[in-house]
PAMAR-612991 format. One line per field, with one value per atom (N, C-alpha, C): x, y, z; residue number from 1. Coordinates in steps of 0.05 Angstrom, whole numbers. Each point is the difference from the previous one (the first is absolute). Layout:
# PAMAR-612991
X [X:...]
Y [Y:...]
Z [Z:...]
resi [NUM:...]
***
This chain:
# PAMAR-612991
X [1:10:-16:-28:-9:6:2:-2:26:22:21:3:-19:-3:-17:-21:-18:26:0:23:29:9:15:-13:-17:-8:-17:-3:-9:30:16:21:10:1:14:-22:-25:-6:-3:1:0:32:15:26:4:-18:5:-15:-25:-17:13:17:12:23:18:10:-9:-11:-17:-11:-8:-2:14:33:29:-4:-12:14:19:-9:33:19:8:26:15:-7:3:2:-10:5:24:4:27:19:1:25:-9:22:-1:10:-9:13:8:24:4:-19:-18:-22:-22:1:-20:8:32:14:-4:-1:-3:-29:-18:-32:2:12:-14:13:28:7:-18:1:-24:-30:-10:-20:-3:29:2:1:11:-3:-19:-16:-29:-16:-7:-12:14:24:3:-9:-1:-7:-25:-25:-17:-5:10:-2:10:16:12:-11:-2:-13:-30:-19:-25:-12:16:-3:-3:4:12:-36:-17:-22:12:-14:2:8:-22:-1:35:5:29:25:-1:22:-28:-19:-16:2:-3:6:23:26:13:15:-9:5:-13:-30:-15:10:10:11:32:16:23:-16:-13:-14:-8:-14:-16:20:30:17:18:9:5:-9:-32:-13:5:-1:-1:26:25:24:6:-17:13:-16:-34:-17:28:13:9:26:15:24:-1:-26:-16:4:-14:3:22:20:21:28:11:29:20:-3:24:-12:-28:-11:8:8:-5:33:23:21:12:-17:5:-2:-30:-2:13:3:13:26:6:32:-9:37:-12:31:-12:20:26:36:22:12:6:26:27:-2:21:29:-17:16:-9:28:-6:20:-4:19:18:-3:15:22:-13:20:-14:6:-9:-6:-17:-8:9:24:-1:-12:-3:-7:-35:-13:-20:-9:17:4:5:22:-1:-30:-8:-21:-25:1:-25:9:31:7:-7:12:4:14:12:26:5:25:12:-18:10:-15:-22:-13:-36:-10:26:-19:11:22:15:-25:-11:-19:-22:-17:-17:0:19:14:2:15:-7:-28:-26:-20:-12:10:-14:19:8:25:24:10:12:33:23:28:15:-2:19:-7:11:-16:3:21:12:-25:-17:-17:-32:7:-32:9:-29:5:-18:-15:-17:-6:4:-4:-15:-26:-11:-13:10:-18:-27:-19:-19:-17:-23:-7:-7:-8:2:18:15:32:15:-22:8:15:16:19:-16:9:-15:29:1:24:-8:19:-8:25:6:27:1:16:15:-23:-10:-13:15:20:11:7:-7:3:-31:-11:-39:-8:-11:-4:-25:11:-6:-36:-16:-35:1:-31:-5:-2:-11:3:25:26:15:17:-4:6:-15:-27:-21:-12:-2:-14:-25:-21:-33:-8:5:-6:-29:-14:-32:8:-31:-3:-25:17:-20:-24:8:-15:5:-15:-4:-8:11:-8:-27:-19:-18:0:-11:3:-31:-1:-30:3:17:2:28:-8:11:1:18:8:-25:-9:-33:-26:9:-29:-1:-25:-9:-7:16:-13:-15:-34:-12:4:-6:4:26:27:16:-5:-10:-15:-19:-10:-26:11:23:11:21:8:8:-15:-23:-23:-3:12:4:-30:3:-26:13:-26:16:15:-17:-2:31:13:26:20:-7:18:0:-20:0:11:-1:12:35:3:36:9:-14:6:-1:-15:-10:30:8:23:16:8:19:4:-28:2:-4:-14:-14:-33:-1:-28:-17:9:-18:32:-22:23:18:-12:15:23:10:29:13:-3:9:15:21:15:-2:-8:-2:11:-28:-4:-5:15:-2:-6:-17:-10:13:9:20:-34:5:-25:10:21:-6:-5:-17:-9:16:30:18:3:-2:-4:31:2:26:-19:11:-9:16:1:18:-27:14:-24:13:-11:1:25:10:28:-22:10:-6:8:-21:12:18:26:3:7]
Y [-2133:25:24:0:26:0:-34:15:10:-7:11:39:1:25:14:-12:15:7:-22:3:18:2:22:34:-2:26:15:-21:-7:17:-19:8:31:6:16:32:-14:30:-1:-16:3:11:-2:14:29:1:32:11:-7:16:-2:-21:5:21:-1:22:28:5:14:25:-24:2:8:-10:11:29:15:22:15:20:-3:7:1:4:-29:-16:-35:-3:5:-6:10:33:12:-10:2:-11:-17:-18:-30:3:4:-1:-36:-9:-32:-11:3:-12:-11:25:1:-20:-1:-11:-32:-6:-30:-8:15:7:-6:8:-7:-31:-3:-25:-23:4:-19:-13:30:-3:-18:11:-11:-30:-4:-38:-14:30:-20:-7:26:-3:-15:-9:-11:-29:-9:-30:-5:18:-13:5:19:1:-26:-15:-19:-26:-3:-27:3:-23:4:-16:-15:-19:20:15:23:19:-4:21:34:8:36:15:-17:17:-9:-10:-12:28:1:30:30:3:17:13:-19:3:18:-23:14:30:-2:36:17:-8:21:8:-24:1:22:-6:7:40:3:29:6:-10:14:5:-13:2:19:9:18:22:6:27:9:-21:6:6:-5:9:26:9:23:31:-12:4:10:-16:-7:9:4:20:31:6:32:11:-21:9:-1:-13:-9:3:21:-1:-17:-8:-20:-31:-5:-23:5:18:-2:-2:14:2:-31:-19:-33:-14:7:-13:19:18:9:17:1:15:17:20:28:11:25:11:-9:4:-3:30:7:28:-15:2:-8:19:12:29:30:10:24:15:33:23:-20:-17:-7:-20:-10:-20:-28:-18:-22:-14:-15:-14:-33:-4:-35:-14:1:-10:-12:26:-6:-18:7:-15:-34:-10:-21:-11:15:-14:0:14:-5:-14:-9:-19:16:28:19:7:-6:1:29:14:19:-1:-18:-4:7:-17:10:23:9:33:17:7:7:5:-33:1:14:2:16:24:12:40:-6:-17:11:3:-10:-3:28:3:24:32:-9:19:20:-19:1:-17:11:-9:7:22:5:6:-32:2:28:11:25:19:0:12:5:-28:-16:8:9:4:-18:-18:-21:-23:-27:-14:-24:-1:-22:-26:-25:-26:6:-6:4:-41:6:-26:-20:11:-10:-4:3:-7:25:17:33:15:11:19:28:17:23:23:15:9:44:6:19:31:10:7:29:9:27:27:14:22:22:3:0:-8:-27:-18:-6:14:-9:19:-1:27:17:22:34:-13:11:5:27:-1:21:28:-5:23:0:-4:4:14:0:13:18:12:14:2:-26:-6:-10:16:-19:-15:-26:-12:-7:-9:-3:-21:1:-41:-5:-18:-13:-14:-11:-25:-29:-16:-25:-6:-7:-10:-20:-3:-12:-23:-17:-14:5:4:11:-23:-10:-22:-22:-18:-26:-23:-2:-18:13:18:3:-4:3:-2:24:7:19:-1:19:-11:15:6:13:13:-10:11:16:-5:11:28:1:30:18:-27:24:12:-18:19:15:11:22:18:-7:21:15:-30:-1:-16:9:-19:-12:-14:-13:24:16:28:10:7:3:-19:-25:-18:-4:11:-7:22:20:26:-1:-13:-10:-11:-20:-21:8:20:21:18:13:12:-12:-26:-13:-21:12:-19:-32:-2:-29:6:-27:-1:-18:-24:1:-20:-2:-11:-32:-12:-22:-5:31:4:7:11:9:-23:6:-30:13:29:9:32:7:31:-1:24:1:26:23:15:14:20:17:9:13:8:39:1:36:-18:-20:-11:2:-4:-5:-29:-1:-25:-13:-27:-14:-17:-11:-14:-23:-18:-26:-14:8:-21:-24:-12:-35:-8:-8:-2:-25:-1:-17:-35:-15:-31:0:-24:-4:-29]
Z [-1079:-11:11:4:1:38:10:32:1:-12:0:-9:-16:-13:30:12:19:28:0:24:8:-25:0:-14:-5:-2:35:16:16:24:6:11:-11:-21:-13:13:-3:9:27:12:32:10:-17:5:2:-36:-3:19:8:23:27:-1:29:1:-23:-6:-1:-6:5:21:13:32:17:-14:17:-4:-15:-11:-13:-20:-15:4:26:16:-8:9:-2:-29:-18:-24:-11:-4:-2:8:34:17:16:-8:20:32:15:30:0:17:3:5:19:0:-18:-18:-29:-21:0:-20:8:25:11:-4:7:-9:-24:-22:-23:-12:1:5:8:17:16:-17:-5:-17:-19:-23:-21:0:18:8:-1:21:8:-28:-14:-22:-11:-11:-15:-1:23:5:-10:6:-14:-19:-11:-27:-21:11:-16:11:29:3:3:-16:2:28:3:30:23:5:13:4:18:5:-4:-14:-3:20:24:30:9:-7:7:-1:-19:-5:2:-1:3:41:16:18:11:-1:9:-11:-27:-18:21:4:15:25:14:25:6:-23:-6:-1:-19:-9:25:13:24:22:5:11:2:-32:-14:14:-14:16:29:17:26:4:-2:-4:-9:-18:-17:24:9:16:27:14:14:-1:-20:-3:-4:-6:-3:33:13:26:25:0:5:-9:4:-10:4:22:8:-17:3:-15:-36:0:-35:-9:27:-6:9:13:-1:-20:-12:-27:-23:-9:-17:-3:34:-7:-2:3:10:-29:-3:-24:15:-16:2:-20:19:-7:-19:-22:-18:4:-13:-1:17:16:13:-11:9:-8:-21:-22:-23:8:31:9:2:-9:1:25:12:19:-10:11:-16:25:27:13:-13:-4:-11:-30:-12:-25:2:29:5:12:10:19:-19:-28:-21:-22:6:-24:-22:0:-23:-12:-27:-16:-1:-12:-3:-37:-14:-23:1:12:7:3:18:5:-18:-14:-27:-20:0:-24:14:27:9:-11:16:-9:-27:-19:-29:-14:12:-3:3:22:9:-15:-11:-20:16:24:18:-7:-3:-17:30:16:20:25:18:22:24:-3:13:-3:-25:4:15:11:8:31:19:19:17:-16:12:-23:11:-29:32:-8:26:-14:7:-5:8:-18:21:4:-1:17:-25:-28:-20:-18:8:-21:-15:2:-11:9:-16:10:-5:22:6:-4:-20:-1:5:25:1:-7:-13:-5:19:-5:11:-6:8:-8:-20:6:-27:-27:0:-18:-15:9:-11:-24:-12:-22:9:-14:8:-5:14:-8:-8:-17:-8:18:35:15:4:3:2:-12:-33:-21:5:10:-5:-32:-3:-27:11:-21:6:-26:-4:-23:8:-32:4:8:21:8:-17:-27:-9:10:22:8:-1:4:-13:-26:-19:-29:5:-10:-3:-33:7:-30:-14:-21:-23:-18:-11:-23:8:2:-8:-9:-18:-23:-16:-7:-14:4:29:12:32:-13:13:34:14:29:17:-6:3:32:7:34:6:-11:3:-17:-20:-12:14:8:23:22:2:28:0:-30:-2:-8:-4:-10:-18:-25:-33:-4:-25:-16:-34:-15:-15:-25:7:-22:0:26:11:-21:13:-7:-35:-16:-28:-16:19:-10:5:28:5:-34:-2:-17:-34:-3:-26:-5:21:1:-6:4:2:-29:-15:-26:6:12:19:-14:-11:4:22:9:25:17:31:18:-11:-17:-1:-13:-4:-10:17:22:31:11:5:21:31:-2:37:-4:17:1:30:10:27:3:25:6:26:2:31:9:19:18:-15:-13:-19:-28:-6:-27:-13:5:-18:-14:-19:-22:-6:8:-19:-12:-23:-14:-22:1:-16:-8:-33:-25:2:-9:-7:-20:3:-25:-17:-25:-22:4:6:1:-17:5:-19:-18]
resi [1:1:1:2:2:2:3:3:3:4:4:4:5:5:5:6:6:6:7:7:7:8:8:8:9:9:9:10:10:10:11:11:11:12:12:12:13:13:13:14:14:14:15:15:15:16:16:16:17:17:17:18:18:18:19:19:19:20:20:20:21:21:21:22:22:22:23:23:23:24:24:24:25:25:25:26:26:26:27:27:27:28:28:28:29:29:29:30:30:30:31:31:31:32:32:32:33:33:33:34:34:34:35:35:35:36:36:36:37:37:37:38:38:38:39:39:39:40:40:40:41:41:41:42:42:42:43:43:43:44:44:44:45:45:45:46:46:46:47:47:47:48:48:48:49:49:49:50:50:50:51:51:51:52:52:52:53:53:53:54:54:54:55:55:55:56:56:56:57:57:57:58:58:58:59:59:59:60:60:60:61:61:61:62:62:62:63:63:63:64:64:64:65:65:65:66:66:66:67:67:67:68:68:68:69:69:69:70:70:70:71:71:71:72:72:72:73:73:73:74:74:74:75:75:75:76:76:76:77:77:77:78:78:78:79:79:79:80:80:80:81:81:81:82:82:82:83:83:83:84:84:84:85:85:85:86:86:86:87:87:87:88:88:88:89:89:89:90:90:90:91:91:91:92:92:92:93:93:93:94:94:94:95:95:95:96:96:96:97:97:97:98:98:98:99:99:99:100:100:100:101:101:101:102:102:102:103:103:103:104:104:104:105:105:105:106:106:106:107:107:107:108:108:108:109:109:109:110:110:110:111:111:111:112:112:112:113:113:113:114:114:114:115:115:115:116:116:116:117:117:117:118:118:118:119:119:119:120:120:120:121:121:121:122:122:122:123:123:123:124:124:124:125:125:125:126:126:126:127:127:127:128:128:128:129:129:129:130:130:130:131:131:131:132:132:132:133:133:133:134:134:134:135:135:135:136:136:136:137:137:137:138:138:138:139:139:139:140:140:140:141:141:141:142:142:142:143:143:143:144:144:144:145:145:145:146:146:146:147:147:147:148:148:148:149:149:149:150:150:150:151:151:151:152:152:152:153:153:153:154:154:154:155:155:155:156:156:156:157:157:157:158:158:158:159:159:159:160:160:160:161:161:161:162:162:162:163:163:163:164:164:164:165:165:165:166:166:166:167:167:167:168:168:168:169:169:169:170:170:170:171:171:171:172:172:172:173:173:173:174:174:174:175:175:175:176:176:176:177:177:177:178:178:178:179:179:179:180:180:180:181:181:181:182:182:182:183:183:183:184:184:184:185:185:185:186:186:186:187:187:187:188:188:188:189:189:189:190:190:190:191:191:191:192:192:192:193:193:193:194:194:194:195:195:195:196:196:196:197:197:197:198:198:198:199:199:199:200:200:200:201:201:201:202:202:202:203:203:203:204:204:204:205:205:205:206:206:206:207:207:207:208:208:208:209:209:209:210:210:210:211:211:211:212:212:212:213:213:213:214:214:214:215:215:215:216:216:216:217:217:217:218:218:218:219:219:219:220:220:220:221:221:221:222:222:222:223:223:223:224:224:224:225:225:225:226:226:226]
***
């Protein structure tokens, strides 16, 4: 039981570190390659995790080998366009000026369904209005519409709305997250006075208080177990 216990905690982090290692490009999106990469993996580890007959170095090996293969590839598609458009394909034009490409659609074994549900994703109902919709090398649809069809920005309107910023987090679930205070260049004095206002007596009634870079405060109490 416990070598069973050592051994897969064993595999398990030599995965995540090899993961890791891919970068989180590779984690997000699967290129084919990545997707056969992890496949693979899962095999390897799996075996020794279940047979004890089976040496460690046995599936430890070839993971490493598979990882280190990986890198040099990805190493190796950075530098190389034509090498990266071998191993991973190169985008597909679905859709142009709101005209369909089926040629392309055959040759990526791409449904009319499929891409329907794409554009509704992207809150896209009428293809007439899309003036680019591209496969790209991860299975994603890249949908680009009409310049007409995009909504107004604020310079455009000649509106200057504040830029808040980034929200920062100060409390979660009721706990305090010091560093994220310091680097708004709050102290606890700040934060007990937020919470005073607010008829709070301390953070462990807080379900999450967040901070704009103009110290604008949201704030959600804790609802009542029940």
């Amino acid at each position: 039981m416990v070598i069973a216990f050592l051994r897969t905690i064993i595999l398990y982090l030599l995965i995540i570190a090899g993961i890791r290692l891919m970068g989180k490009r590779q984690v997000g999106e699967l290129e084919p390659s990545e997707l056969v990469l992890a496949l693979i993996i899962a095999d390897l580890a799996a075996v020794p995790m279940q047979d004890f007959g089976i040496p460690l170095l046995t599936g430890i090996i070839p993971i490493l080998t598979l990882l280190c293969i990986t890198m040099l590839l990805s190493v190796l598609t950075m530098h190389s366009v034509r090498f990266r458009a071998i191993v991973c394909g190169r985008p597909s034009i679905i859709v142009e000026n709101g005209r369909l490409h089926q040629r392309e659609m055959r040759k990526n074994r791409f449904t009319i369904d499929e891409l329907m549900e794409e554009l509704r994703m992207k809150g896209v109902t009428d293809l007439s209005t899309v003036k680019y919709a591209i496969l790209e090398t991860n299975g994603q649809i890249s949908v680009l519409p009409y310049a007409n069809q995009l909504p107004a920005t604020a310079k455009q309107m000649n509106v200057t709305p504040d830029d808040v910023g980034l929200p920062i987090i100060i409390i979660n679930d009721g706990r305090v997250l010091e560093h994220n205070l310091r680097t708004r260049g709050l102290d606890r004095a700040w934060l007990d006075k937020q919470l005073k206002a607010r008829k709070l007596h301390n953070p462990a009634q807080v379900f999450l208080l967040t901070v704009d870079e103009q110290k604008r405060v949201y704030l959600v109490e804790k609802e009542a177990a029940k």
